[in-house]
N, C-alpha and C positions, 0 to 999 in steps of 0.2 A: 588852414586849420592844422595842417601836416606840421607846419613849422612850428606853430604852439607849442604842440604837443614835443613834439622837439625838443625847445628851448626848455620846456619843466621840465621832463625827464633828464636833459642836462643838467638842470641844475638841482635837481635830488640826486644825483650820483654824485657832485660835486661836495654839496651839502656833507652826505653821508660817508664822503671820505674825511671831510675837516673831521665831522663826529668821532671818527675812528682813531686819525692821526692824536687826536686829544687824549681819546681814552687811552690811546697807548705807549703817553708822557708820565713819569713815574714821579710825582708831584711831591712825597717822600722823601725820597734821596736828592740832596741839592747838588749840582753839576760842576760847581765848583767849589772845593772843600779847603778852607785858611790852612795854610803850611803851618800854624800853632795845632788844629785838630789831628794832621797827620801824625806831627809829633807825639803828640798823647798816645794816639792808636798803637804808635812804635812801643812807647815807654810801658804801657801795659802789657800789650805784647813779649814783652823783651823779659821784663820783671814775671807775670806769669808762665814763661817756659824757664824762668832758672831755678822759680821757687816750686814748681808744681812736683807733689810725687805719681802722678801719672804716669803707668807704666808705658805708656805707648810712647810719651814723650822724653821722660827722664828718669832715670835710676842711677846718678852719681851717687846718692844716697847708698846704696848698696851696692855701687862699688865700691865706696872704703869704709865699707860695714858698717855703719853707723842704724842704720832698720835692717830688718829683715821680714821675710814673708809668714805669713801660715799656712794659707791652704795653695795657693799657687804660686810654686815656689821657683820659675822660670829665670825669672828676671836677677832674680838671687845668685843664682848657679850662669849668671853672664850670659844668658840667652839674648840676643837683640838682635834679633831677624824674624823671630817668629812673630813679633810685633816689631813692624818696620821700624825702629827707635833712631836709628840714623839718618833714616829720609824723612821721617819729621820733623827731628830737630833739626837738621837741618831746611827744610823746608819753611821754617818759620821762624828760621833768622835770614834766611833772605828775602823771603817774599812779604812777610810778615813786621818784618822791622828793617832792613835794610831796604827794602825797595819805599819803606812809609818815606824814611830817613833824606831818601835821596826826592822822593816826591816834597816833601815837607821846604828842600833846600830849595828844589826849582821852584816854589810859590814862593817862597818868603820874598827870592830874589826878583820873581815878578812883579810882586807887590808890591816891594820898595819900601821906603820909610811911611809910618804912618801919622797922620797929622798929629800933632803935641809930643812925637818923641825923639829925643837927640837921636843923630844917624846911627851912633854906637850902641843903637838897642839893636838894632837890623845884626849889625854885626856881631852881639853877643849872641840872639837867637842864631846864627849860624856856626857860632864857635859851640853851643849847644848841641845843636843838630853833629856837631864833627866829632863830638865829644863820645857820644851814643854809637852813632858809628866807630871807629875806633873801638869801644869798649866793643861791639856785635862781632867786629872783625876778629879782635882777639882770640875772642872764644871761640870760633869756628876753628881760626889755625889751630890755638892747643889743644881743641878736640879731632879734627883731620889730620894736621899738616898741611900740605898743599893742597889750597883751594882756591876756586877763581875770584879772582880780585881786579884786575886789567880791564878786563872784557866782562867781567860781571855785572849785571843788573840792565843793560844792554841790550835793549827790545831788537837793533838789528845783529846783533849775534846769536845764534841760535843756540850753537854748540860752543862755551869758551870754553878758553884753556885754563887748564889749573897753572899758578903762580906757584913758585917755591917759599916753602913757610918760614922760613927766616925771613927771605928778603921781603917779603909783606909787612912782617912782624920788625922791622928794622924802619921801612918806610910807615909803620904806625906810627911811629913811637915819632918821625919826623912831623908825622901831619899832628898829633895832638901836641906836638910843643911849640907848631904856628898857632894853634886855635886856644892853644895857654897865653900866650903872646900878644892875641889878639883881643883879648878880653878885656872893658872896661867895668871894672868891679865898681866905679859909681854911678854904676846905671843899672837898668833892671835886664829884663828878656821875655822869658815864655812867661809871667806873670803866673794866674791860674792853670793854664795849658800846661804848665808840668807841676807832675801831682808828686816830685822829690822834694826839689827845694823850691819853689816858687816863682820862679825867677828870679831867686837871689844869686847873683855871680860870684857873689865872695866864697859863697859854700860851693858852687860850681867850679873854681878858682882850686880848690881845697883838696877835691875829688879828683878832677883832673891828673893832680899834681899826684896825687893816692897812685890811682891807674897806673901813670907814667913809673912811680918805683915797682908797683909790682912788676908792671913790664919788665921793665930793669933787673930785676931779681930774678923774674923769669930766665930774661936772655943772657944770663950773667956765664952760664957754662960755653955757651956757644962762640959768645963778641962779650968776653970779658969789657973791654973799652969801651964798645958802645954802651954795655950794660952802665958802668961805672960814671959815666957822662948823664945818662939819662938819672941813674940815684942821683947823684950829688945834685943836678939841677932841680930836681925836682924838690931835693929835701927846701932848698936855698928859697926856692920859692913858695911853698908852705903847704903841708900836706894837714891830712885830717890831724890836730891835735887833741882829742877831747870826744868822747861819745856824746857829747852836744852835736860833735861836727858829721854822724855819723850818716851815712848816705842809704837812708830809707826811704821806701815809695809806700805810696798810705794806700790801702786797699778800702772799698767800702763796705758797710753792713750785709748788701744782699747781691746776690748771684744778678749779673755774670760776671759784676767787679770785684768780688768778694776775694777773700784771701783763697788761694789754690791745695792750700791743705786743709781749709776747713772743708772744702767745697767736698773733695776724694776721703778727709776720714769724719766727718761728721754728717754733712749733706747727702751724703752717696748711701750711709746707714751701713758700711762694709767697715769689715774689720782683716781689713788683708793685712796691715803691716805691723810689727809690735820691735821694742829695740834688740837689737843685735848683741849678742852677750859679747862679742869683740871689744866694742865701747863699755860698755857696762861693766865688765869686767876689770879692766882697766882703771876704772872712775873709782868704782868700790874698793880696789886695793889703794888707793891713793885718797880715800873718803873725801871725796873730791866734792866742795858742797855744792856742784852744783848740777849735782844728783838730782835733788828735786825740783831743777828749774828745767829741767829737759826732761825728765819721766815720772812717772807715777808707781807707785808702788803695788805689790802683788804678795799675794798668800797670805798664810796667818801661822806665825805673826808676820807683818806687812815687811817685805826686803824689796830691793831695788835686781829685778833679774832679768837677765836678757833670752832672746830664744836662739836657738844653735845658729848660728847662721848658716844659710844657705839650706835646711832642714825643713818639713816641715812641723809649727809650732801652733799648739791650743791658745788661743788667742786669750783667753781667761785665764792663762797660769804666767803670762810676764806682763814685765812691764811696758804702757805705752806711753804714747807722746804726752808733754803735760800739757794740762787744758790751757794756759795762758796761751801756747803757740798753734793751739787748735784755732783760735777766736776770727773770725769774720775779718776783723780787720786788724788782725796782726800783718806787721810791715813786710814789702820784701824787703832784703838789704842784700843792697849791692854794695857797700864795702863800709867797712867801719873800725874804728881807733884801735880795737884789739889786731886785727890781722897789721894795719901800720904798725903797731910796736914791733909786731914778729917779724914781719921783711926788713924793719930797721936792724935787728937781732942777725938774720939772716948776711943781710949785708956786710954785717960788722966783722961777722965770722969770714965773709971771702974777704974780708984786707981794704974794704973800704971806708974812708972819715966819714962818719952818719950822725959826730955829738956823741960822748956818750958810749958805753961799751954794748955788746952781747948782750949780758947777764941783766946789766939797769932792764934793756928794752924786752929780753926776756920778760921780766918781771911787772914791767905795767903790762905788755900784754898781756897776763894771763888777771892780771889785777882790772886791766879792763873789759874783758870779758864776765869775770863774775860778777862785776857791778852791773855791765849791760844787762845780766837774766835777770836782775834782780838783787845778789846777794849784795855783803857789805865790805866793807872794808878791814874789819876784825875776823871776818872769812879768810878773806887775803892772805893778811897779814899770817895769819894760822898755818893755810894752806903752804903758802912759800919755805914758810921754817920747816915744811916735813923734811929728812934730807932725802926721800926719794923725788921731791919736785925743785928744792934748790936747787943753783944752777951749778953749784961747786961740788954737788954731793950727788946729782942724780947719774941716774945711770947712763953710761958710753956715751958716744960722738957727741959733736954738739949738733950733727944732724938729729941723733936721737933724740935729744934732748928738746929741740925747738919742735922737732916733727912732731912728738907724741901731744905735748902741748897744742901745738899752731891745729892738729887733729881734734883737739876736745873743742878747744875753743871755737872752730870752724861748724860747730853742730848745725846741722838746718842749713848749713848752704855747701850741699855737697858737691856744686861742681869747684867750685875755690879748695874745696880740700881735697877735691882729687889731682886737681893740678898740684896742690903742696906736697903732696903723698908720692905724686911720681917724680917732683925734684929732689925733694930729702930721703925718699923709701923709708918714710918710715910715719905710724907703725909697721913691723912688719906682717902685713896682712897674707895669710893663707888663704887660697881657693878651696870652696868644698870641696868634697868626696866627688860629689856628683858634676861640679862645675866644668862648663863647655872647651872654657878659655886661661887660661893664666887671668890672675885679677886683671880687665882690661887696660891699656897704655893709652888708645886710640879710639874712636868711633871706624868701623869702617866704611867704605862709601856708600852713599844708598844706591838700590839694587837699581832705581831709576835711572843711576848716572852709568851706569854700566848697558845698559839701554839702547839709553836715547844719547850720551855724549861716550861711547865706547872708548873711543881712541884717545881723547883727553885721559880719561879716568883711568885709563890704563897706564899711560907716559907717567902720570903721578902718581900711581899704585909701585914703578915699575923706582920712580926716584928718592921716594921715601923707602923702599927695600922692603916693600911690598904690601898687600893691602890688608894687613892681620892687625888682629884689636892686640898681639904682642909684638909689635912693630914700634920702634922707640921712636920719637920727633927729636927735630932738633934740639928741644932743652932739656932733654929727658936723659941725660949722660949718667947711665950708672958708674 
């Protein structure tokens, strides 16, 4: 009888741990996630930290004045400690997109080719996948300098080292001109799983080549020659031509994929940010028509006015964001035809063959950019003949000349115009009264890495010539 009993109460403890083990399988979350879904997760990711005005995460925006605050006016005046803004963004380009990026590569390549498709799909989704990286890496160097690159992403490294920001920035530009190389444009790739171009390679093909001359332009003070090899090849092999060709990522109607500035100045019901009379000011002296495709109008009678920057400013007496780029599903945009004409411009000016002079590529830039808000081509045409925006008549350098420009033009995606801003210095932008820092150069390290990886972050605090937001990088040669 003893045994009986026994043997049931074995086997209801038994029972009742299968019961448990079950409940405690998360039937939800599937265990193994398609290297096409990492990639999404990357690409939104990636796109909503460059587009969002979140002040925890990004204020390039006001660093080259383009918004400004009203009632909390920190982030204005270059505050970025007191809301960790360093170790966020950085935080979520690596962990967040870089580590998706590198997850994504090791499944594809698991996976292998999948039945009905030429091998060269496999290999265009990883010239995709290098592509993204690459662009993540970038902006981490121009925004730190040295940063871990070697040894990063590296579950058994604990503490890496930071790499020097050239030679990361030099080996980019290597790795995307294999994964250019490598691309079979008649074939497809991420199909739906990328929400840019669809898996179309040609327009991947396009962007690439985009990327590769900014690189280029970027690195041009530094490795004049490497710089000069990556333009020309890239021009050769075909950049964005055409705001047809423009590299946007589509956002959807409702949260949590929704556009990141509807989310912060519509969804949020705050009225923190209004424009910057720096830009504004600027535009108006130069009736720049596209005035009303980036702001709204204020007072009575109705002017285009900005608020002091860095001050604080009554939200009801300027101008704010126009409603089209408020909208739910207004795009990010990660690179497009107007900023190409201007690096072509740019190029043309250090002594490089790009087609074509300065002043032509001047000119569609600024002609493709009013077309993208919207305006027309009798705007254009208008705008160009002022002789304070012609290129024969406007005012100083032809750094001024492309800076102030490649600056309007650059609206809404302020980290692309803070990198232009600190190659050309210009406009010349002034720090408030109250402001912490010299307009910032740099992110500085987050307070984490000083931490938990001390001695690294320190060696590359100590190599770049120290860890201050006016600490120049390599391509930042005044």
């Amino acid at each position: 009888m003893k045994n009986i009993v026994a043997i049931i109460l074995t086997f209801l403890v038994l029972a009742s741990c299968t019961k448990l083990e079950e409940l405690n399988v998360n039937i939800k979350d599937p265990t193994n996630v398609p290297g096409e879904s990492l990639f999404t997760g990357a690409q939104l990711r990636l796109a909503t930290v460059m587009v969002t005005p979140n002040v925890n995460r990004n204020i390039f925006r006001m660093f080259v004045q383009q918004w400004t605050e009203t009632t909390y006016i920190d982030e204005a005046n270059y505050d970025i400690v007191t809301r960790p803004i360093p170790g966020n963004f950085w935080d979520i380009l690596y962990r967040d997109v870089l580590m998706n990026l590198k997850q994504s590569a090791i499944v594809l390549n698991e996976t292998g080719t999948l039945p009905g498709d030429a091998a060269s799909v496999l290999t265009n989704k990883l010239a995709v996948v290098e592509v993204m990286t690459v662009y993540s890496y970038a902006v981490l160097v121009e925004t730190f300098g040295n940063v871990p690159y070697t040894e990063a992403l590296d579950d058994a490294v604990l503490l890496p080292k930071y790499d020097d920001g050239l030679t990361i920035y030099k080996d980019l530009i290597t790795r995307l001109s294999a994964a250019i190389a490598s691309m079979d444009l008649a074939q497809g790739s991420m199909g739906g799983a990328d929400n840019m171009f669809h898996g179309d390679m040609g327009m991947w093909h396009k962007f690439a080549n985009s990327l590769k001359l900014r690189m280029g332009v970027v690195l041009f003070a530094a490795d004049a020659a490497t710089a000069t090899t990556a333009i020309t090849e890239a021009i050769a092999s075909g950049v964005i031509g055409s705001n047809d060709d423009n590299a946007l990522m589509a956002f959807m109607s409702s949260q949590p994929n929704n556009n990141p500035v509807n989310e912060n100045l519509v969804l949020s019901g705050r009225n923190d940010f209004v424009a910057a009379n720096t830009l504004v000011d600027v535009m108006n002296d130069l009736a720049d028509p596209r005035l009303p495709l980036y702001f709204t109008t204020a007072g009575d009678p109705p002017v285009y006015v900005g608020g002091l920057y860095g001050e604080s400013n009554d939200y009801s007496q300027f101008s704010h964001v126009a409603p089209p780029l408020l909208e739910a599903t207004y795009p990010a945009d990660f690179f497009d035809y107007a900023e190409v004409e201007f690096l072509l411009a740019e190029a043309a000016e250090n002594g490089v063959a790009v087609g074509g002079t300065a002043e032509q590529h001047y000119n569609a830039g600024i002609r493709a950019s009013i077309l993208f808000y919207g305006g027309t081509d009798a705007e254009a045409d208008a705008y160009l003949a002022d002789p304070k925006v012609a290129y024969a008549t406007a005012a100083g350098t032809w750094q001024q000349k492309i800076g102030i420009q490649k600056w309007i033009a650059l609206y809404n995606r302020g980290f692309e115009s803070w990198t232009a801003w600190r190659i050309l210095n210009f406009p010349a932008l002034v720090p408030p009264p109250d402001a912490e820092s010299v307009v910032p150069l740099r992110l500085t390290y987050p307070t984490a890495e000083q931490t938990l990886n001390g001695a690294n972050r320190a060696a590359a605090a100590a190599a770049i010539g120290g860890d201050d937001v006016g600490t120049r990088l390599f391509f930042d040669q005044d």
